[in-house]
ZADO-1210 file (C-alpha; in nm, 4 decimals, padded with zeros to 6 digits):
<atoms>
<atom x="04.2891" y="-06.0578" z="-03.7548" code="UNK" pos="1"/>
<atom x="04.5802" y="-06.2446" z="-03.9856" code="UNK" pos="2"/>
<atom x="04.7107" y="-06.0235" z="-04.2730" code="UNK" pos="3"/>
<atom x="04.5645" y="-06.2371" z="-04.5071" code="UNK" pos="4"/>
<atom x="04.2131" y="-06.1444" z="-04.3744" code="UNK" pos="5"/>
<atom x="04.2780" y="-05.8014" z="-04.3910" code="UNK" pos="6"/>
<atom x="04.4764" y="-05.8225" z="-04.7629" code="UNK" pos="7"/>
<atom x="04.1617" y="-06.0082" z="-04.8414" code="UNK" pos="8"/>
<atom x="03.8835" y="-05.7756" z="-04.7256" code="UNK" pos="9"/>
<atom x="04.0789" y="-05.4513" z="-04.8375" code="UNK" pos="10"/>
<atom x="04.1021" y="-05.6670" z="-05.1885" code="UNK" pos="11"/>
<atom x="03.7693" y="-05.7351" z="-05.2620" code="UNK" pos="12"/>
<atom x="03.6648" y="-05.3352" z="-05.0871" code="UNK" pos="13"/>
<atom x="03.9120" y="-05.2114" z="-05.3792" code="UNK" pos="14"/>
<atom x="03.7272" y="-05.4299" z="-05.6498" code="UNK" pos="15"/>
<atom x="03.3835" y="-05.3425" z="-05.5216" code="UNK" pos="16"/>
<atom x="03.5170" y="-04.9496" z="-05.4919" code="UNK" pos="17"/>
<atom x="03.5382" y="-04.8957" z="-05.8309" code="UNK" pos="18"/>
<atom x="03.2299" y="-04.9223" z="-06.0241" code="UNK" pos="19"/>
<atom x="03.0818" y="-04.7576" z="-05.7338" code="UNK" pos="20"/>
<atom x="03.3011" y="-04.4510" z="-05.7664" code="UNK" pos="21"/>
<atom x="03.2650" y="-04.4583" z="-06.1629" code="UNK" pos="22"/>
<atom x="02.8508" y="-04.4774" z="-06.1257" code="UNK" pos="23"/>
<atom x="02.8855" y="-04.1969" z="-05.8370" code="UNK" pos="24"/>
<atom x="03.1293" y="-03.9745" z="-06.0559" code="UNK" pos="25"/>
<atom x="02.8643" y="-04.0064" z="-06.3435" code="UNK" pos="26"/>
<atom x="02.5325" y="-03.8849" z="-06.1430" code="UNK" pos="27"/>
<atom x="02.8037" y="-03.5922" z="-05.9674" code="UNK" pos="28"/>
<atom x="02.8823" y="-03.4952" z="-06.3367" code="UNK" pos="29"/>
<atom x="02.4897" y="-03.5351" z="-06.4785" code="UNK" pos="30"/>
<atom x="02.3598" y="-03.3342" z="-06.1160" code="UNK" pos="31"/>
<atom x="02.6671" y="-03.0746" z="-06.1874" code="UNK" pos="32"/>
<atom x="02.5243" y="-02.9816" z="-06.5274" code="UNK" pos="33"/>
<atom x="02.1641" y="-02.9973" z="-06.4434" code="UNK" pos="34"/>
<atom x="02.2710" y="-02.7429" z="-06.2055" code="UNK" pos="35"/>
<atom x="02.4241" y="-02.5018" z="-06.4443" code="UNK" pos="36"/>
<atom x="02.1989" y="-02.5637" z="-06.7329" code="UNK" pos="37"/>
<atom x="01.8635" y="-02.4980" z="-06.5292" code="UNK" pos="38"/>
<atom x="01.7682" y="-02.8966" z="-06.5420" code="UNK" pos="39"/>
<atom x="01.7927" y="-02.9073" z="-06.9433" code="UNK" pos="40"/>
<atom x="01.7401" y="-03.2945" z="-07.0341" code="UNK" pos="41"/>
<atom x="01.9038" y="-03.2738" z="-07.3688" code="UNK" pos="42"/>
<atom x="02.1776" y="-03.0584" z="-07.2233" code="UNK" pos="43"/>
<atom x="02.2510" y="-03.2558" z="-06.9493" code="UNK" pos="44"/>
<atom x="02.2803" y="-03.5706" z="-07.2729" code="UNK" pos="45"/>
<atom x="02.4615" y="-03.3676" z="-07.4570" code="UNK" pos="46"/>
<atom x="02.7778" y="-03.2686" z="-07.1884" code="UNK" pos="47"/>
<atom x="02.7570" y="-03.5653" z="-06.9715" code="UNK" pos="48"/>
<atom x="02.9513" y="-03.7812" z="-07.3129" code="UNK" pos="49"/>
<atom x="03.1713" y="-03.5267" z="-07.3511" code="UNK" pos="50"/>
<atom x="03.3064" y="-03.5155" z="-06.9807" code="UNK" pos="51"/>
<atom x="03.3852" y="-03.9394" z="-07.0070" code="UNK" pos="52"/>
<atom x="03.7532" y="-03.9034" z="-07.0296" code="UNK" pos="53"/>
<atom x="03.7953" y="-03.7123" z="-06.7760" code="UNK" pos="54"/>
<atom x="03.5664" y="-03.9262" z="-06.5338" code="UNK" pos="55"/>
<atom x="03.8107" y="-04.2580" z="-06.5640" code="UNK" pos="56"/>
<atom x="04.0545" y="-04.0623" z="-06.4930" code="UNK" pos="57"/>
<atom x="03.8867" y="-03.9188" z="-06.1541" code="UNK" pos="58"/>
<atom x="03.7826" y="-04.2037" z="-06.0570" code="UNK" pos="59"/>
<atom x="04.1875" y="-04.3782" z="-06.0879" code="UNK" pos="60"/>
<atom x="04.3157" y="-04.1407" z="-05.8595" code="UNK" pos="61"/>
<atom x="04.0710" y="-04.1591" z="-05.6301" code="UNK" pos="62"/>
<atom x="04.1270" y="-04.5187" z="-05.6079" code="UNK" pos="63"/>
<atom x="04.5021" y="-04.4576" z="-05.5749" code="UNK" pos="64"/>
<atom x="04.4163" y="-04.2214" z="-05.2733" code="UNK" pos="65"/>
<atom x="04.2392" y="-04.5179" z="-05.1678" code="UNK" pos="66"/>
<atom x="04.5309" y="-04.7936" z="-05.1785" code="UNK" pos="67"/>
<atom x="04.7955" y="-04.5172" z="-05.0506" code="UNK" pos="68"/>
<atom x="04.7991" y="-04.5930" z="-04.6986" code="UNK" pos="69"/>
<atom x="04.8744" y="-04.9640" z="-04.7684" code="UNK" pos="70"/>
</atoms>
């Protein structure tokens, strides 16, 4: 396969990566408090906000782990 394929396809896997890593990073953070708060609704609300800058952040470096081996 020519480089450009594969600068291509690991392109558009990067793009596509992201939002999918930001929505999975949300439901690991909503599941990880429904877990310690006995399935609470309005806890689960309440703490899921409050962990959103951290999750960005997650979610950057695991797209950085993801674009190290280029």
């Amino acid at each position: 396969m020519p480089q450009t394929q594969t600068s291509l396809r690991r392109t558009w896997a990067i793009l596509i990566a992201g939002p999918l890593l930001f929505l999975a990073a949300i439901v690991v953070v909503a599941m990880y408090y429904g877990a310690v708060t006995g399935g609470d609704a309005q806890a689960i609300a309440d703490r899921t906000p409050q962990a959103m800058p951290i999750i960005p952040v997650a979610v950057q470096v695991l797209l950085l782990l993801l674009l190290a081996p280029t």
